[in-house]
Structure formats: structure tokens, C-alpha cells
NUMIVEX-965125 format. One record per residue (C-alpha): x, y, z. Coordinates in Angstrom, 2 decimals, always signed. Example, Ala and Ser with C-alpha at 12.3 -4.5 7.8 and 13.67 -1.06 7.14 Angstrom:
% NUMIVEX-965125
X; Y; Z
+12.30; -4.50; +7.80 $
+13.67; -1.06; +7.14 $
This chain:
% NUMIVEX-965125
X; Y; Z
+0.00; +0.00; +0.00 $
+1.31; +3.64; -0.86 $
+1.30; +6.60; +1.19 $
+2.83; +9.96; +0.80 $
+4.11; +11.78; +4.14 $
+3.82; +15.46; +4.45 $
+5.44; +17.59; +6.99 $
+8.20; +14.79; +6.91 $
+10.47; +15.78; +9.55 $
+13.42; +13.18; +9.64 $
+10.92; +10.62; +8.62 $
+10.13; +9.10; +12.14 $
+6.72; +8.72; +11.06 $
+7.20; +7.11; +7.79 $
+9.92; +4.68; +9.55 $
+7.16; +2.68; +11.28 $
+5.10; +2.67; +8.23 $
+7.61; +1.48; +6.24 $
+8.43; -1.41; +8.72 $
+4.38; -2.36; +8.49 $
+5.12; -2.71; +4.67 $
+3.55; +0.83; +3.34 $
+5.70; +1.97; +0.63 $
+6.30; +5.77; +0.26 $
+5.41; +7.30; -2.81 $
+6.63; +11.07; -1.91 $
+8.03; +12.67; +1.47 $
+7.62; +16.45; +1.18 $
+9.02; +18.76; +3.44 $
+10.46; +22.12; +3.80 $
+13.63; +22.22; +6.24 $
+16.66; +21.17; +3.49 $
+18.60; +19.15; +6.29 $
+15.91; +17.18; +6.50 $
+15.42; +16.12; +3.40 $
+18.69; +15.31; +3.13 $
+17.84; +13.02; +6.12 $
+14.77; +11.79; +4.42 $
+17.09; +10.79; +0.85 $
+19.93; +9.26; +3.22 $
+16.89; +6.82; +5.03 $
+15.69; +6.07; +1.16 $
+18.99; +5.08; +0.05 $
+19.40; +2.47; +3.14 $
+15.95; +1.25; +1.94 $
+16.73; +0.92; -1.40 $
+20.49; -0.75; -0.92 $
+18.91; -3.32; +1.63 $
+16.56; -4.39; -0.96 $
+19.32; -4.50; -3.40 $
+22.11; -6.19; -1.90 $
+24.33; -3.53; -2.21 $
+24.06; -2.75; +1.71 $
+28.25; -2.51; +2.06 $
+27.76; +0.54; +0.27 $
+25.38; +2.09; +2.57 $
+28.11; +1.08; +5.38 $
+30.76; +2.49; +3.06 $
+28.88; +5.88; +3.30 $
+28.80; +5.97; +7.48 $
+32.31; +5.07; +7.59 $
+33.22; +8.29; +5.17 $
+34.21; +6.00; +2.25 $
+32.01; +7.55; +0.04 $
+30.76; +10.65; -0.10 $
+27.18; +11.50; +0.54 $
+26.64; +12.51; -3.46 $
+28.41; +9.37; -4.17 $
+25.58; +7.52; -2.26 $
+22.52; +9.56; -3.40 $
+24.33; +8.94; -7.48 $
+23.20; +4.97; -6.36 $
+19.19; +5.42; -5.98 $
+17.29; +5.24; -9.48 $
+15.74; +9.11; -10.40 $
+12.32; +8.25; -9.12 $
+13.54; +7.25; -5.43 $
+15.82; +10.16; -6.01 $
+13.31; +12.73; -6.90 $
+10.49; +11.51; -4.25 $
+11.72; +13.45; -1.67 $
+10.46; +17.11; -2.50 $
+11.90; +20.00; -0.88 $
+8.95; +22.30; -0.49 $
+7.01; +23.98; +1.71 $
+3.13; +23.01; +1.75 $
+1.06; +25.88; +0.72 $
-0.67; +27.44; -2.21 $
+2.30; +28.78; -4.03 $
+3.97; +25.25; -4.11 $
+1.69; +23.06; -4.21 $
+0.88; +22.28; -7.75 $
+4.39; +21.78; -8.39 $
+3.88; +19.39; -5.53 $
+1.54; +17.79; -7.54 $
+3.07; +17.40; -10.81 $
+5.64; +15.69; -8.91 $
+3.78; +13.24; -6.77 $
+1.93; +12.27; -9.45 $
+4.76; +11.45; -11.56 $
+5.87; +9.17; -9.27 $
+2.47; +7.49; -8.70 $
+2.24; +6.91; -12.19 $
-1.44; +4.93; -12.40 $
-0.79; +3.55; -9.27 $
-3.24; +5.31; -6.65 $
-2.64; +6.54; -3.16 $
-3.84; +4.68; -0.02 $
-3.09; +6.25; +2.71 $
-1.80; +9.81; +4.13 $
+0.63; +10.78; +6.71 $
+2.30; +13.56; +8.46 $
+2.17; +16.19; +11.02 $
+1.91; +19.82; +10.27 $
+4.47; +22.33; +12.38 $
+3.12; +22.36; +15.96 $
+4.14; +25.99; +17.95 $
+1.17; +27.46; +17.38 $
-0.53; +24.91; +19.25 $
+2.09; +24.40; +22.15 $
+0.63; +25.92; +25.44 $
+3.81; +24.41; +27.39 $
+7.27; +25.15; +26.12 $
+10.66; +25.63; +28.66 $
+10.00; +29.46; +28.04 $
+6.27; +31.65; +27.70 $
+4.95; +31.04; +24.36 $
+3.89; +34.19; +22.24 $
+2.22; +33.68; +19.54 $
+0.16; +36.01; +16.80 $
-3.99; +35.08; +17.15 $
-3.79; +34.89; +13.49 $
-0.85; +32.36; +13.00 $
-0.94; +31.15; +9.27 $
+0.75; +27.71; +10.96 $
-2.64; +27.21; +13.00 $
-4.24; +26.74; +9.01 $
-2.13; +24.21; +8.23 $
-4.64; +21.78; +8.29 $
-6.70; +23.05; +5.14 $
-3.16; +22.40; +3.24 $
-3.14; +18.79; +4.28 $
-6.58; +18.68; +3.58 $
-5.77; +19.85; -0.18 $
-4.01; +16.36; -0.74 $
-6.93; +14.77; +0.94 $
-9.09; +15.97; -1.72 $
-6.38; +15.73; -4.85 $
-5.81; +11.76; -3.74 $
-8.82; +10.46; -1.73 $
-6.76; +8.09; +0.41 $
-8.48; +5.45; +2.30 $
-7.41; +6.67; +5.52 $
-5.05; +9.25; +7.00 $
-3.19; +9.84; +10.18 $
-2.49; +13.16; +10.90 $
-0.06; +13.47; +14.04 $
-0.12; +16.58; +16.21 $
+0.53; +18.22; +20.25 $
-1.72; +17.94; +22.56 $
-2.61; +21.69; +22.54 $
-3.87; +21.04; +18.90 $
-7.26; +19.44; +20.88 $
-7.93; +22.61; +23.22 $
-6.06; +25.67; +21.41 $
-8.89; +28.98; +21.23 $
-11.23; +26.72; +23.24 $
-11.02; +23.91; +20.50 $
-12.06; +25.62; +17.98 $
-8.99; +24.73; +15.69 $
-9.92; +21.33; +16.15 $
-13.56; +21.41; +15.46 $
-12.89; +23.60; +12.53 $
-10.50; +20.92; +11.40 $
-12.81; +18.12; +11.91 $
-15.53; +20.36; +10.37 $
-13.38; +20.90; +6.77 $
-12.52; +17.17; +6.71 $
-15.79; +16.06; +6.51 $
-16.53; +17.90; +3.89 $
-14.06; +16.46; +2.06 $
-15.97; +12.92; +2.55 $
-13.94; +11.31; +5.92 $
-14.85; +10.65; +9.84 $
-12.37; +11.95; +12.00 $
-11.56; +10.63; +15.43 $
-8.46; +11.93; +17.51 $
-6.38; +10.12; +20.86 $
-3.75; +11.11; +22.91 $
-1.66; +8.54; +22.87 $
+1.58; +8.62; +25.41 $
+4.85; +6.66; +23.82 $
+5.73; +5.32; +26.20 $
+3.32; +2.90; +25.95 $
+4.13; +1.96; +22.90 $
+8.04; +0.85; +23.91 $
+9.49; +4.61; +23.56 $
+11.48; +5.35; +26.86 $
+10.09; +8.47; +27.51 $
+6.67; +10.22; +28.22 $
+5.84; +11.76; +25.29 $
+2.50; +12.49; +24.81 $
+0.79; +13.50; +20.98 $
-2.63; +13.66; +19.59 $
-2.98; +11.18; +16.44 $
-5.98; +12.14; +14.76 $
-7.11; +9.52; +12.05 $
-9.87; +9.88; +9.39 $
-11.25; +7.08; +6.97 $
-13.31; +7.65; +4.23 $
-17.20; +7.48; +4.90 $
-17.90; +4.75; +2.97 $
-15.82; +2.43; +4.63 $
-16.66; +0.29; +7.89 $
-13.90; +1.29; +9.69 $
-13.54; +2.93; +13.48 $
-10.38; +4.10; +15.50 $
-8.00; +1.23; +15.91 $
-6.93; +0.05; +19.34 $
-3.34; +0.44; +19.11 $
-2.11; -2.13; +21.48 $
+0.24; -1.40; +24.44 $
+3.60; -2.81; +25.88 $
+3.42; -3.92; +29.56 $
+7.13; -4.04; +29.99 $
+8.75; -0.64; +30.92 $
+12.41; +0.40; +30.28 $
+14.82; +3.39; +31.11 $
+18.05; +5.06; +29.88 $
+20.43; +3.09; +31.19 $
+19.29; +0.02; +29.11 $
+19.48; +2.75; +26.02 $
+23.15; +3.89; +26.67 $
+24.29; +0.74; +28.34 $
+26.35; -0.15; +24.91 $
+27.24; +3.02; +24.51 $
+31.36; +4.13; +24.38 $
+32.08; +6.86; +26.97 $
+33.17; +10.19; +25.65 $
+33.48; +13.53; +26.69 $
+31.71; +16.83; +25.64 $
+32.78; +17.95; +22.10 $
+34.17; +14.41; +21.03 $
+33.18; +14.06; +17.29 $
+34.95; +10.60; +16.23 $
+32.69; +9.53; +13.41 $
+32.36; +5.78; +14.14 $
+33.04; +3.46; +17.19 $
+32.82; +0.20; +18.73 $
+29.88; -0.73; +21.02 $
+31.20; -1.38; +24.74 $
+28.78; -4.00; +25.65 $
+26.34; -6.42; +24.23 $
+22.85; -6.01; +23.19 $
+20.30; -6.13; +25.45 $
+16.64; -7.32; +25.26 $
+15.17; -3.81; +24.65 $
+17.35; -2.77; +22.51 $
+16.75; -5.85; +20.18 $
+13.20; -5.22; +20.46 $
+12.96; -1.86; +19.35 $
+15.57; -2.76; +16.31 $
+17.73; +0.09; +17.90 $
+20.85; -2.51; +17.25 $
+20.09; -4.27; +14.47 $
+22.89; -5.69; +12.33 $
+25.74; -3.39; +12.54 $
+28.94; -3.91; +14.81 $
+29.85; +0.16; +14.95 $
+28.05; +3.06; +16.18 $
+27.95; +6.17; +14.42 $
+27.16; +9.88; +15.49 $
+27.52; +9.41; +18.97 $
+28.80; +12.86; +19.32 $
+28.63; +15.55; +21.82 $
+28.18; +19.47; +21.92 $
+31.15; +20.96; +23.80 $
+30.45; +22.92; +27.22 $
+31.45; +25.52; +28.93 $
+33.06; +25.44; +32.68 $
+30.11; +27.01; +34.20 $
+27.85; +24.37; +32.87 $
+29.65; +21.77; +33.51 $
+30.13; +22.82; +37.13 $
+26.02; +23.00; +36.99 $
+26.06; +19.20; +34.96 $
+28.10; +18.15; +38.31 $
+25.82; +19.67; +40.76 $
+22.65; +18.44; +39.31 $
+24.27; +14.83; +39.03 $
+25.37; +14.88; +42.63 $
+21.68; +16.34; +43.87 $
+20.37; +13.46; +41.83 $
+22.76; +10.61; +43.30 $
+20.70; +11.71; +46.74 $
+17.71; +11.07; +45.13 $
+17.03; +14.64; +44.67 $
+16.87; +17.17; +41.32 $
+18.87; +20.26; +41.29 $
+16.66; +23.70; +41.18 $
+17.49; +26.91; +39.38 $
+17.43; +28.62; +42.84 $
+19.78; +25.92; +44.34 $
+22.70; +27.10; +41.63 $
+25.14; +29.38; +43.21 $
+24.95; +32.57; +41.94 $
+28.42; +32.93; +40.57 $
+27.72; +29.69; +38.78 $
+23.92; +30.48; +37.30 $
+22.90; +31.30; +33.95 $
+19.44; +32.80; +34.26 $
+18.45; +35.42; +36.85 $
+14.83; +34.04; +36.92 $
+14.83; +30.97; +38.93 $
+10.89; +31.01; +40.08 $
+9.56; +29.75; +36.49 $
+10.80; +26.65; +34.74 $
+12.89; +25.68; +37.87 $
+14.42; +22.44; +36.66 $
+15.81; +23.73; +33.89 $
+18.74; +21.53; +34.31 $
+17.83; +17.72; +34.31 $
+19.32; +14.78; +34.34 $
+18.40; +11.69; +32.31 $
+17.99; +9.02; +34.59 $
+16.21; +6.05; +35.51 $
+12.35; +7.32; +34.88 $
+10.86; +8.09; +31.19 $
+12.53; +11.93; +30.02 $
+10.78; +13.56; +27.19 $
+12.68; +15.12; +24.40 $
+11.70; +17.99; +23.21 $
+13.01; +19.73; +20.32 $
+14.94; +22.57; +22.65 $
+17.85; +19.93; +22.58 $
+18.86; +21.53; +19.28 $
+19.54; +24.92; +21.36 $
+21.16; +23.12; +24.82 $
+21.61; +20.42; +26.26 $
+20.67; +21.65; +29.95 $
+17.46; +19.45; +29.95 $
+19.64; +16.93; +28.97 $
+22.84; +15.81; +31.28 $
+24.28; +12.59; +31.10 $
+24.14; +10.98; +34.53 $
+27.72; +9.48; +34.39 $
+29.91; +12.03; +36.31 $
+33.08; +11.02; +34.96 $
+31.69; +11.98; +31.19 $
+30.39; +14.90; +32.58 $
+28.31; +16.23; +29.01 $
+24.82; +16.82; +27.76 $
+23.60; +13.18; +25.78 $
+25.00; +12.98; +22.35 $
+23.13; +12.87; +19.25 $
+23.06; +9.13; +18.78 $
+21.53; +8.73; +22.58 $
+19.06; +11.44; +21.65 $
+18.08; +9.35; +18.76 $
+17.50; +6.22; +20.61 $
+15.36; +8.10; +23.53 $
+13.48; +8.58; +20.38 $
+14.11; +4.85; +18.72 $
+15.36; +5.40; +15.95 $
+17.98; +2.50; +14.77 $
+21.75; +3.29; +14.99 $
+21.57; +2.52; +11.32 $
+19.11; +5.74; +10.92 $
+22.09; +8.84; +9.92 $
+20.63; +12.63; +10.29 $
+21.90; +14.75; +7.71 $
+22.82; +18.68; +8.03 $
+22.92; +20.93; +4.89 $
+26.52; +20.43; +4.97 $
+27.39; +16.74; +6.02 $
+30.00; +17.81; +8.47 $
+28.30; +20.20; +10.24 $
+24.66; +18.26; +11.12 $
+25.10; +17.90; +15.21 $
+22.50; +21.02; +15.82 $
+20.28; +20.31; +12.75 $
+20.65; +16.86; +13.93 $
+19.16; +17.44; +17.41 $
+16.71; +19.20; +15.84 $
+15.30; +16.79; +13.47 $
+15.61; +14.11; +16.36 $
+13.63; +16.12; +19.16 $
+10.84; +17.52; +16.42 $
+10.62; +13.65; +15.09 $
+7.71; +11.15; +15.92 $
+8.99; +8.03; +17.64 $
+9.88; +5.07; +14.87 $
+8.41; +2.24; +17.05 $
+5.16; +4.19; +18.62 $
+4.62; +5.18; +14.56 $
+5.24; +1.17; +14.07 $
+2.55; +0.44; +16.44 $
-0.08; +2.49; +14.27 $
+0.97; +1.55; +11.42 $
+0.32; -1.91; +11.89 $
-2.85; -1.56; +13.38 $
-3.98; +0.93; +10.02 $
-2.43; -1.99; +7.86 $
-4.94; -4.85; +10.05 $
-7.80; -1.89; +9.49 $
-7.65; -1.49; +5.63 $
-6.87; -5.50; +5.14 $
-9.78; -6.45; +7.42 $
């Protein structure tokens, strides 16, 4: 079954529907790092179905260079990933090209989750946003692909603010417009980490089927076992803050969660486990709140001392330095700025978490490589894609369930 993913992200999404078996007939999205992501995560695709997977390890060794590995996917798998932004003045263009790939194929099912600020009502700072935000609108531009392709079904991934934003009205407007266009709409809050994500990360995943089908909202079914980050890094090499080596050996085995999740799955390296440098005021702080925490305790703004803090107001957002320990940690897309929120609890590395164990908070495979515009310069565009993404195995968890739905 084909789907096209809007809003694409780093693909998170469209990794769990591609592990149901849903093939992707476009991604489409704006941010150019991204879609460099998005073409890197085709080529893997395509080389595993080929044989020609040592060349895909060639490329995350530095072998080859990234053009050299894009020059092996045929035009079409080249060309699906469209660097646009979703809106009138594009979207014909987006169009043309879609449908070039679809061919007389047709399209069964729709993905993707339109830029989320304007709907955020918690953040680590006040959000300010116009009344009239054109992002709040988004949702008639993914309903002009509902009404271009008529998919079966869509899933349409959002915050929870999205729900109560201007006392719901976004959403009942929303709901309102895709009827019209012919589908029932139902919406959840679903929490990741029931779905095998180690972390509490909570989004709205509204899905809508077309009217003439006997379909209802799928129970998407749960994981009783529980896990925490110190079965996520346990494999992990140490390294310090700033360390950049581009590939090294795992430390330790697999472990049972980490098989599950297909975060290890086949290769014997790990790649992008890299670190922002620090500063020695931070790291002083990094110590502190590690030390608070070995007591069972987490550090408060208020507890810094003064020579050592950063922000002068220490009554709102009061934990803004956090360690990741042993209870579910949410990522948020503010990694890409800091990595306060985000301290390693081993002492002796003394850091913020590195891209790669940002990337498996979210579960994403160590095989998965996030692209920058400029291939040696990704680490912040990196963190950005990762915290911004929607978790590969909760997306796996739909997607299976919509698969069991349309083959029922």
C-alpha cells in the first residue's frame, strides 16, 4: 500500500510505516537538512533491498561521499523526496511531482504532522504567539491532498494543545473541513511510552477514513514491559563533551530492549555518537545536578550558586537543568539549542547526551544517519530533526494496526 508523508520531519513517522510494509510514494518537506535526512533513510531502503548494503556502510564510515551515495538510488527514489514547503504557491508543483511518481498507481493512505508551535501551550519558556498564525491553518493544506488523492485513511499526528487551542475551535474547525471532504475523524492522545518509547511523550494522532468504509479508530495495542536510559546507553562508548569521532565500537552487548525496538540491528559500529562541547560554568552546573540526583534529589534553578547560574529568573521553569535518569525523560526539540534538559548521569563523562543517545530516547535504529545541509556540520540540525521527530516504534505500532484496518 502507498502513502505519501507530508510535513516529513526526519521521517520518524514514515519509519514505522515502512516497517508495516507501506511503501512511500513522496516525502515532502520544507527544512533542506531534513530532506537530506529523508534521501539518506531512502537510500538504506533501497540498498537493503538491493544487496548492495556494504555501500550504505561504506557511506557511514566516510568511504564515500554523501553525493556518491545519493548517485546509487534510481531518479524516481531520487526525486520523491520534494523540498517544499506546503502551501498554495507550491503546491501544484507538488503535484506534478507526486503524481509522476504514482504513475497509475493510486494513493492509499496519508501521513504527516503539520508544524506544531502554534498549538504548544507548554514550552521551557512563555509562548507568544500572533492570534492569526498562518501555521494554525495548516490543516486546510493537508486537507488539499486529501481531496487531490482520496486516500483510504489518513493519520495526521499533532501536540496535545492542537485538541484545546482557542477553546477547540482549531480542532472542530479541522474536523468540520474534513468532513466535507468525505472522511470521519476521530483523535487520541496517545503517550509513547506505551508503545516501547522510553520516555513520556505524549501526541494527539488524529485519524480519518473515508465514509464509505466500515472502519472505526483502531486500538493500538500497548507494551506492559517498561524500560529506562540506562538500558538505552548501556552499549554506549564513553566520551566527553565535544568528542566528534565519526564511528566506534559498542562497549557491551545487546540487550533485550534494545533488540526489540531494532535500535541494534545488524551493525557492529556506532555512528554519530557525538557531543556538543560545554562551557566550565555548565559543567560545574552538569556536576551539581548529578550529585543532587545521586541523593535522590533534582537540582533547582534557585539551588545554583549565583556565581555559577545562567538565568536570573529561577521562580519559572525551575528544573531547567535535568538529568536523564532512571524514569521516562521527554525530548523535546529545545535539545537543538542546549543540552541543559539533557545531562548525562555518568559524572566522569560529565556532558549533555550525544546525538546518537538522543536518537534512541526517540528509537530510531543506529543505522538511521541525520543529515545537516553540509554533512559535516549536522550535530545542531541533527538534534533538531531528532527532538521535532515522531517516535519510529510508537509510529510502528499504528501503522500496523492501520495496515490490520484497511486489510480487514
Amino acid at each position: 500500500m502507498n502513502f505519501i508523508d507530508l510535513f516529513a520531519g526526519a521521517g520518524g513517522l514514515s519509519e514505522g510505516f515502512i516497517r508495516a510494509d507501506f511503501t512511500p510514494i513522496a516525502h515532502v518537506e520544507m527544512d533542506e537538512a531534513a530532506c537530506n535526512t529523508l534521501l539518506t533513510r531512502t537510500a538504506y531502503h533501497h540498498l537493503k533491498e538491493t544487496q548492495n548494503f556494504d555501500k550504505y556502510i561504506a557511506y557511514l564510515k566516510g568511504k564515500i561521499t554523501r553525493e556518491e551515495l545519493y548517485n546509487l538510488l534510481p531518479e524516481e527514489k531520487r526525486n520523491s523526496v520534494i523540498n517544499l514547503a506546503v502551501g498554495d504557491e507550491n503546491n501544484a508543483d507538488i503535484f506534478s511531482r507526486i503524481d509522476h511518481h504514482l504513475g497509475n498507481e493510486t494513493v492509499d493512505l496519508i501521513i504527516g504532522g503539520p508544524p506544531c508551535q502554534a498549538y504548544s501551550v507548554v514550552g521551557r519558556a512563555p509562548l507568544k504567539h500572533k492570534e492569526d498564525d498562518e501555521r494554525t491553518r495548516l490543516y486546510i493544506q493537508y486537507g488539499r491532498f486529501l481531496k487531490r488523492y482520496q486516500p483510504k485513511i489518513f493519520v495526521f499526528e499533532n501536540v496535545p494543545g492542537i485538541l484545546t487551542a482557542a477553546k477547540g475551535q482549531y480542532y472542530e474547525n479541522l474536523k468540520k473541513y474534513y468532513r466535507r471532504l468525505g472522511y470521519v475523524v476521530e483523535a487520541r492522545l496517545l503517550n509513547a511510552y506505551d508503545y516501547g518509547v522510553v520516555q513520556h511523550r505524549k501526541r494527539v494522532i488524529i485519524i480519518g477514513w473515508r465514509k464509505e468504509l466500515n472502519f472505526s479508530y483502531p486500538e493500538i495495542e500497548k507494551v506492559d514491559q517498561k524500560y529506562f536510559s540506562d538500558t538505552v546507553f548501556s552499549d554506549l562508548p564513553k566520551v566527553k563533551a565535544g568528542e566528534t569521532r565519526r564511528c566506534q565500537k559498542y562497549i557491551n552487548n545487546t540487550n533485550e530492549y534494545l533488540e526489540r525496538a531494532s535500535i541494534r540491528n545488524g551493525l557492529d559500529f556506532v555512528t554519530q555518537h557525538v557531543t556538543r562541547p560545554h562551557n566550565d560554568k555548565d559543567l560545574n552546573i552538569y556536576r551539581l545536578a548529578i550529585e543532587k540526583l545521586e541523593k535522590g534529589e533534582r537540582l533547582k534553578n534557585g539551588q545554583i550558586p549565583e556565581k555559577e547560574r545562567t538565568q536570573k529568573n529561577i521562580k519559572d521553569f525551575i528544573d531547567r537543568f535535568k538529568v536523564v535518569a532512571n524514569e521516562p525523560h521527554t525530548m523535546i526539540a529545545h535539545i537543538a539549542k542546549d543540552g541543559h534538559h539533557f545531562i548525562h548521569p555518568d559524572k566522569k563523562q560529565l556532558r549533555s547526551i550525544s546525538v546518537r543517545e538522543a536518537a534512541r530516547i526517540q528509537s530510531f535504529p543506529d543505522d538511521f544517519y541525520f543529515e545537516g545541509k553540509d554533512r559535516k556540520q549536522f550535530r545542531t540540525e541533527a538534534f533538531r530533526q531528532i527532538g521535532n521527530a515522531v517516535p519510529p516504534l510508537m509510529a510502528e505500532k499504528i501503522a500496523i494496526e492501520i495496515q490490520n484496518l484497511i486489510n480487514a
